[in-house]
C-alpha positions as CSV (number, residue, x, y, z in Angstrom):
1,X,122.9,-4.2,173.2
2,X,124.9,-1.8,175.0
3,X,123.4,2.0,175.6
4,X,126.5,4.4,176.8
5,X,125.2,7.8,178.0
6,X,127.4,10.4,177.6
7,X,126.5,14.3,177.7
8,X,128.7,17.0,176.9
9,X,128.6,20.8,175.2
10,X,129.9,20.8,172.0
11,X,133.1,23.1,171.4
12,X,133.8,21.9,168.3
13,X,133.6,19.2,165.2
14,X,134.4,16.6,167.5
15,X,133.4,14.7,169.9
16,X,135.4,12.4,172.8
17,X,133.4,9.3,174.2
18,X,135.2,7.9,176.9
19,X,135.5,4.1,177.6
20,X,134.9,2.8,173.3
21,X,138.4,1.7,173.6
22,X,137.1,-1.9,175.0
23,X,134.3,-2.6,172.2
24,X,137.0,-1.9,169.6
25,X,136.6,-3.6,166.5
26,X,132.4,-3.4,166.7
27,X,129.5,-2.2,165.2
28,X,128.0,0.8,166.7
29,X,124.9,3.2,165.6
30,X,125.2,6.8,167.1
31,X,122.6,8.9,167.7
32,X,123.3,13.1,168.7
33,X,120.4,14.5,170.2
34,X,121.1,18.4,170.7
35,X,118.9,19.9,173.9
36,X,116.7,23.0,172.5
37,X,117.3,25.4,176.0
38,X,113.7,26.8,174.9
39,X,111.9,23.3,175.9
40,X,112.6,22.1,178.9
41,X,111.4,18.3,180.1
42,X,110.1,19.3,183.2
43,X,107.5,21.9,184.1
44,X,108.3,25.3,185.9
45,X,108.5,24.8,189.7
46,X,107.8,20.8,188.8
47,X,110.7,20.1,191.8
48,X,109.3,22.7,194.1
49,X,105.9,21.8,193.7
50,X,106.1,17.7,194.3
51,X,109.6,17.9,196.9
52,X,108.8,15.3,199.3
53,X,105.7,13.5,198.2
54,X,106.9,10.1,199.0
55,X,108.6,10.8,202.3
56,X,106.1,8.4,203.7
57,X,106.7,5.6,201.0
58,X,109.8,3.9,200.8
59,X,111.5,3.5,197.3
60,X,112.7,0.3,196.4
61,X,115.1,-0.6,193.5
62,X,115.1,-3.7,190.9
63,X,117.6,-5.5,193.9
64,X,115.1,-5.6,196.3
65,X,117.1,-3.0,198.7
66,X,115.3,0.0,200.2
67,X,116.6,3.3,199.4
């Protein structure tokens, strides 16, 4: 399975997704989720309140490689 991300305002009835040109001739289930501007996923002043809690902790990514 393939996921392709794609985000965009919606100006009219239809809508471009770049880069389908290559799985041509498959099946494909398409899902619209539209944003409600009223709920927002993170909490007021979440960013502010938890900037640079793991300066002290290194991140590391599925390829082993510090960040």
């Amino acid at each position: 399975m393939i996921a392709i991300k794609v985000k965009q305002d919606i100006k009219s009835g239809k809508l471009v997704i770049p880069g389908l040109e290559k799985y041509k001739g498959n099946s494909a289930e398409i899902i619209i989720l539209i944003e409600d501007e009223k709920n927002s996923t993170w909490p007021d002043n979440f960013f502010k309140e938890t900037y640079g809690f793991m300066k002290s902790e290194k991140i590391i990514r599925g390829t082993g490689k510090s960040v």
